[in-house]
MDTraj code that builds the backbone (N, CA, C; nanometers):
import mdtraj as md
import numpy as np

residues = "UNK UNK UNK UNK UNK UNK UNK UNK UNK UNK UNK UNK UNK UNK UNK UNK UNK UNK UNK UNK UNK UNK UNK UNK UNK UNK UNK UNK UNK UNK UNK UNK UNK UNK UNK UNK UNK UNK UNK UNK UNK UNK UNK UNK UNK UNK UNK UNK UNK UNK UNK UNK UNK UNK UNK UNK UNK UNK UNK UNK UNK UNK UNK UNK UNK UNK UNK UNK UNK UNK UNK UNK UNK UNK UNK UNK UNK UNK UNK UNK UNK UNK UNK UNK UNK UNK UNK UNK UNK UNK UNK UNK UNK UNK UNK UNK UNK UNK UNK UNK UNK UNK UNK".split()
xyz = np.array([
    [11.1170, 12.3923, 11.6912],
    [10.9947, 12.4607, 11.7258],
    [10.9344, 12.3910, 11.8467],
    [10.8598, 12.4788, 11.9407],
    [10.8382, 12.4004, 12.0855],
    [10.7117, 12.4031, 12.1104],
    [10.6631, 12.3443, 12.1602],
    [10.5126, 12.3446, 12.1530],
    [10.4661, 12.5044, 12.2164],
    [10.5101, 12.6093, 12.2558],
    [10.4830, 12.7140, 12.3020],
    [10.4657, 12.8206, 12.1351],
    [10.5591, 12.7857, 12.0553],
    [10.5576, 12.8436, 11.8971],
    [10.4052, 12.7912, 11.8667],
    [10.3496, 12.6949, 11.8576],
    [10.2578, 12.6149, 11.7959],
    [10.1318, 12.6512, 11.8078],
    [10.1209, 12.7079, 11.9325],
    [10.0227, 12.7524, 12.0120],
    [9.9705, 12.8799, 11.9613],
    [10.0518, 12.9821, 11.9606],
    [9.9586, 13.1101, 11.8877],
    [9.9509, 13.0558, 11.7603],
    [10.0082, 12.9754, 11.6835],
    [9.9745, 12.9703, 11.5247],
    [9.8249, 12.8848, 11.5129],
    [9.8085, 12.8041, 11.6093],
    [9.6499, 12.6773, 11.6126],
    [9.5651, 12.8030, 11.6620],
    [9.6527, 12.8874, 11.7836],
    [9.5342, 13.0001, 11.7777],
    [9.4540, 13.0798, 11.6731],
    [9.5924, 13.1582, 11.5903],
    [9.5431, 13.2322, 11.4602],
    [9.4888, 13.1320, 11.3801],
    [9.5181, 13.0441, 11.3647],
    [9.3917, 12.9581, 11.2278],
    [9.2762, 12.9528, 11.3484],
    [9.2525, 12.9261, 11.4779],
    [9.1288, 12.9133, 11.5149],
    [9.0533, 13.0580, 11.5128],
    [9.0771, 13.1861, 11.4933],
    [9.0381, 13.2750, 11.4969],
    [9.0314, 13.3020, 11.3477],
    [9.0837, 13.3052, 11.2814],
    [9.0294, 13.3015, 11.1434],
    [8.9341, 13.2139, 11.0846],
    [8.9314, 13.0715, 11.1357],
    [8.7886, 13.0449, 11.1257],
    [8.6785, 13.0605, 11.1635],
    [8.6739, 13.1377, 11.2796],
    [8.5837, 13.2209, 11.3334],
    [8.5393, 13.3220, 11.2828],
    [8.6117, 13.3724, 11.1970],
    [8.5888, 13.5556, 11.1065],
    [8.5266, 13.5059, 10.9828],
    [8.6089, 13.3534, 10.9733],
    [8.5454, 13.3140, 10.7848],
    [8.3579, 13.3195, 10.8254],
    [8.3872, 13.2309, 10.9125],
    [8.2530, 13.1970, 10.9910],
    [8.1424, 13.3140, 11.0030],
    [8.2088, 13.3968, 11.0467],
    [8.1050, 13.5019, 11.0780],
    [8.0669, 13.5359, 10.9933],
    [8.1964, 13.6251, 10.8806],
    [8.1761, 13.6536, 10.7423],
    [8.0563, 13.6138, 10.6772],
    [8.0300, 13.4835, 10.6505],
    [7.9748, 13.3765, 10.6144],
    [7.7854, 13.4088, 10.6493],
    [7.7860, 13.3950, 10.7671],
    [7.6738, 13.4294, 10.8284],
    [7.6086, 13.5552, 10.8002],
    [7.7321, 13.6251, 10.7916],
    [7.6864, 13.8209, 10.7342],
    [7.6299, 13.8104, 10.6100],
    [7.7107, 13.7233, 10.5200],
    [7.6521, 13.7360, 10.4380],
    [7.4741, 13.6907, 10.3486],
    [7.5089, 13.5505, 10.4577],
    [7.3846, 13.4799, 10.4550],
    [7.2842, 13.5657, 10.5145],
    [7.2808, 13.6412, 10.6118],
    [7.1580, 13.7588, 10.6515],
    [7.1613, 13.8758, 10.5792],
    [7.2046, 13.9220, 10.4760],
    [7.2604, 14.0228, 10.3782],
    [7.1872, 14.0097, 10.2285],
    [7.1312, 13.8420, 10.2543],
    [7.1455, 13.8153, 10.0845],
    [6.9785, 13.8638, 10.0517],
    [6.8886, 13.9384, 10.1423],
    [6.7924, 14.0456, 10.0541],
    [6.8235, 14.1362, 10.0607],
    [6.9244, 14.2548, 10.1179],
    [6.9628, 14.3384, 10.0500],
    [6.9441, 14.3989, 9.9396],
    [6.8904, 14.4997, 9.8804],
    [6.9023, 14.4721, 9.7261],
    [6.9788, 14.6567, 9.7578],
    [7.0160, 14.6150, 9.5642],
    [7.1146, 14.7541, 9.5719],
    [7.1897, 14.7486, 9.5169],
    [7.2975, 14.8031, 9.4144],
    [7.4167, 14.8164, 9.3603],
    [7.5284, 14.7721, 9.4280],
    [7.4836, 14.8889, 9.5365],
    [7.6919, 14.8985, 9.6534],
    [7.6796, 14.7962, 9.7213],
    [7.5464, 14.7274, 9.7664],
    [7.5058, 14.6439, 9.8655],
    [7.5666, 14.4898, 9.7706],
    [7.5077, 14.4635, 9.6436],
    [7.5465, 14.3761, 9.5716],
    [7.6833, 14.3740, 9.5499],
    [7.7747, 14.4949, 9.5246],
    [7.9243, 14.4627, 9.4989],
    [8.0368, 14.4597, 9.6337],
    [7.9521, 14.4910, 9.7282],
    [8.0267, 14.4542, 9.8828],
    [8.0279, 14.3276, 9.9017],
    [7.8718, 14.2461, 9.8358],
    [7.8929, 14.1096, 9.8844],
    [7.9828, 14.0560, 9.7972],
    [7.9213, 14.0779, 9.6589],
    [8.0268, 13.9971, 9.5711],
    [8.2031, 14.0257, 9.5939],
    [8.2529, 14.1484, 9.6678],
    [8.3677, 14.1896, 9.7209],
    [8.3895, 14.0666, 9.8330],
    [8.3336, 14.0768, 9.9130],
    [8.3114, 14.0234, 10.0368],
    [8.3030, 13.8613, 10.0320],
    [8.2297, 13.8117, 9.8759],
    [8.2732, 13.6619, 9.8817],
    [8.3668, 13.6238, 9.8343],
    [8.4269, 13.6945, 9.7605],
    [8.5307, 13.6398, 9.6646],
    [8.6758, 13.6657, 9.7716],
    [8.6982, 13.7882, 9.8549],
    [8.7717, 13.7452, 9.9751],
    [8.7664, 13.6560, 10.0460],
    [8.6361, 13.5848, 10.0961],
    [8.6359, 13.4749, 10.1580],
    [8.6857, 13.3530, 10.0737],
    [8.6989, 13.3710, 9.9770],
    [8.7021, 13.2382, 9.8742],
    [8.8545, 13.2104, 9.9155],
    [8.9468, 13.3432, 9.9624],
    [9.0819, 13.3658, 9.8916],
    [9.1104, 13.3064, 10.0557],
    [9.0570, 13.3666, 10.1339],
    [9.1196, 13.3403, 10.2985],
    [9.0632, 13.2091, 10.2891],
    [9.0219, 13.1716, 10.2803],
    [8.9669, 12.9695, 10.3009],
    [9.0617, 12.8868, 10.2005],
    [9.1167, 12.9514, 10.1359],
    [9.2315, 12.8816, 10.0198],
    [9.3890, 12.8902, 10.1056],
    [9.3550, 13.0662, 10.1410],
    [9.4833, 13.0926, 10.2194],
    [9.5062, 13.0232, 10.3796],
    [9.4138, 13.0217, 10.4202],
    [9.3723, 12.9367, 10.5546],
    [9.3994, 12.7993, 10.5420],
    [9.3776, 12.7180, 10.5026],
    [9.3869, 12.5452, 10.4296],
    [9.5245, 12.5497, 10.4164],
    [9.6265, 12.6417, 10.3053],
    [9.7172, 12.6362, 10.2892],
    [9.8090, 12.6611, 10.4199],
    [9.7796, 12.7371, 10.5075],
    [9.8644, 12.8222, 10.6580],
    [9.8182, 12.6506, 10.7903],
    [9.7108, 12.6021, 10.7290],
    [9.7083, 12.4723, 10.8002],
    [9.7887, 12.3621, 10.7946],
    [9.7949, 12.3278, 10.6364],
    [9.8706, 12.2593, 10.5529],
    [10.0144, 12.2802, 10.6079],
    [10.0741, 12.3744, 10.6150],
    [10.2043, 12.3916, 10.6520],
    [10.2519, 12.4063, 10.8125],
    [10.1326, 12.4099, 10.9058],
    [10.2028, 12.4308, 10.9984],
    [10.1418, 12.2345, 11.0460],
    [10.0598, 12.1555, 10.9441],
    [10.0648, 12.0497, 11.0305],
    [10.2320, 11.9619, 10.9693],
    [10.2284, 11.9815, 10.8643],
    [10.4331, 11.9583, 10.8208],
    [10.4808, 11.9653, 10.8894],
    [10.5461, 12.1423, 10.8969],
    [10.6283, 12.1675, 11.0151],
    [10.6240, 12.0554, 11.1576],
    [10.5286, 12.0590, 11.2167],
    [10.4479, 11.9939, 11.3490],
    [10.5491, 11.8825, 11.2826],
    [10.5034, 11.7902, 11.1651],
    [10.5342, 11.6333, 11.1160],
    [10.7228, 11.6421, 11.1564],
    [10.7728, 11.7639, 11.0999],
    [10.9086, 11.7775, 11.0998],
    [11.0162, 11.7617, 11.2066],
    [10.9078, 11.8577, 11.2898],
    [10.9646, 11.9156, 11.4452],
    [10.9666, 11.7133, 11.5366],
    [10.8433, 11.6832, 11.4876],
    [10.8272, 11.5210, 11.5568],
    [10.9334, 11.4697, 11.5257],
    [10.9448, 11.4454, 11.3760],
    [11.0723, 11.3474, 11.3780],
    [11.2298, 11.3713, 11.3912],
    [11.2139, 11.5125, 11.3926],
    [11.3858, 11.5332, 11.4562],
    [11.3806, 11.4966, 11.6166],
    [11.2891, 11.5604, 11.6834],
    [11.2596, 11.5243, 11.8362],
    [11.2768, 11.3453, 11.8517],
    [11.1886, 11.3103, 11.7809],
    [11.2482, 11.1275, 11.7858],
    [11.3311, 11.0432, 11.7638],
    [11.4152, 11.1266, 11.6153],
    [11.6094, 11.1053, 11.5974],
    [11.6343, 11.1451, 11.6915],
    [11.6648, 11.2517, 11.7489],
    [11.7270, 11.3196, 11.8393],
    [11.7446, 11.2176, 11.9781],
    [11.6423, 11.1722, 12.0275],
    [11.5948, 11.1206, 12.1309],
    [11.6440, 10.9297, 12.1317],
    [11.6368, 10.9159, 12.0072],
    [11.7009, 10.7769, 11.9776],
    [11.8563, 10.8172, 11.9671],
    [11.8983, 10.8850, 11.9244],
    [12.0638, 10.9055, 11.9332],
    [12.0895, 10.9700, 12.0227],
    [12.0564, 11.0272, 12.1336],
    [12.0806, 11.0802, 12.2567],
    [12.0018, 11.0662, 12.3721],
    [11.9459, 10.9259, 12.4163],
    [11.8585, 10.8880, 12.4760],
    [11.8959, 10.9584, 12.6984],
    [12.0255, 10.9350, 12.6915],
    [12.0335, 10.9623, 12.8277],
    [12.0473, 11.1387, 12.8410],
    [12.1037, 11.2182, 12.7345],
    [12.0650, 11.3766, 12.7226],
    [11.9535, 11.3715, 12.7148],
    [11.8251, 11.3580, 12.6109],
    [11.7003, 11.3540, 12.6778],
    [11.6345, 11.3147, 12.7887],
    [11.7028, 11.2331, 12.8505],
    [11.6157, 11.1895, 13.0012],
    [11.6489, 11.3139, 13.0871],
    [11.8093, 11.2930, 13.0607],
    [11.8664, 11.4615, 13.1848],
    [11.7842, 11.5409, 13.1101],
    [11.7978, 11.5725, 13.0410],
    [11.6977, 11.7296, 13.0011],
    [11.5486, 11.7147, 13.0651],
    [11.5111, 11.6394, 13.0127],
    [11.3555, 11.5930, 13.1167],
    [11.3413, 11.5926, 13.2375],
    [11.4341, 11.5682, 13.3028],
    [11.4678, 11.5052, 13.4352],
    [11.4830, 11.6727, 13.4659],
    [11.5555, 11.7691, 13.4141],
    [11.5774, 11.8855, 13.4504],
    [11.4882, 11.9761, 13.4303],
    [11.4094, 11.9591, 13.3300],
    [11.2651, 12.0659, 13.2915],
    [11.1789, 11.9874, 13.3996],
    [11.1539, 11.9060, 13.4298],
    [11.0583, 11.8592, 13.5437],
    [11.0967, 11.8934, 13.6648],
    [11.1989, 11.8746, 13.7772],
    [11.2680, 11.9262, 13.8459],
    [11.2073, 12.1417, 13.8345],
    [11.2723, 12.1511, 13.7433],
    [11.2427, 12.3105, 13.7294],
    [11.0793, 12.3360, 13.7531],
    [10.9950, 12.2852, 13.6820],
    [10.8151, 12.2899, 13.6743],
    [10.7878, 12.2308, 13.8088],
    [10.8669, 12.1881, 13.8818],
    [10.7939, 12.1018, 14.0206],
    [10.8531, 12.2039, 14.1392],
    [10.9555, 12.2512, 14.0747],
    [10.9890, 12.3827, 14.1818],
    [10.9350, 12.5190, 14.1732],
    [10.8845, 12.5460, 14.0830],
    [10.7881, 12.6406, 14.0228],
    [10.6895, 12.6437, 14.0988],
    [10.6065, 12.4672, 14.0442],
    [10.4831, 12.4747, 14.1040],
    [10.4806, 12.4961, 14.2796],
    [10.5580, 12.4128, 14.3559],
    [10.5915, 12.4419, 14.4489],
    [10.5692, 12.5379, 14.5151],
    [10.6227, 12.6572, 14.4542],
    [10.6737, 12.7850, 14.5444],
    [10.5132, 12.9084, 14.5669],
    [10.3997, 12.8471, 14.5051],
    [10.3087, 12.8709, 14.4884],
    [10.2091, 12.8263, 14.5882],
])
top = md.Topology()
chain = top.add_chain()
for i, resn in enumerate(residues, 1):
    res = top.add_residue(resn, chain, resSeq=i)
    for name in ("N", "CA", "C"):
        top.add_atom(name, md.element.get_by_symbol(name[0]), res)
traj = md.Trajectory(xyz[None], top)
């Protein structure tokens, strides 16, 4: 996994804490409301949040692993193939400096 994978996933948990968030706030300006449908939207409405902040924690939980996983093969890898990692480096830099370059 490359740090380009990693990136929309830190995105989607950062945008879902933004919705819990809001959620949150809706509800907190909601809570005189009075009313039947008004009362079982919220109570709808918190008990989803309960489930996405469980489910959220857990989608965190696993992608900071993964992250833990991806590190230490990258650092075996790099200890048992120290001069293929430099060429590879040596060649993704080369490539990003000719990139930037041409700009």
């Amino acid at each position: 996994m490359t740090d380009n994978t990693l990136q929309p996933k830190d995105k989607l948990v950062a945008d879902l804490k933004v919705v819990v968030a809001d959620a949150e706030e809706l509800l907190a300006a909601t809570a005189q409301s009075t009313g039947e449908k008004v009362a079982e939207l919220r109570e709808r409405l918190q008990e989803n949040l309960r489930n996405a902040r469980y489910r959220l924690a857990d989608a965190e939980a696993a992608l900071r692993e993964r992250t833990r996983e991806v590190a230490k093969a990258t650092d075996h890898y790099v200890h048992e193939h120290p001069w293929k990692a430099i060429g590879v480096a040596a060649g993704v830099g080369l490539l990003v400096g000719l990139l930037i370059g041409r700009r």
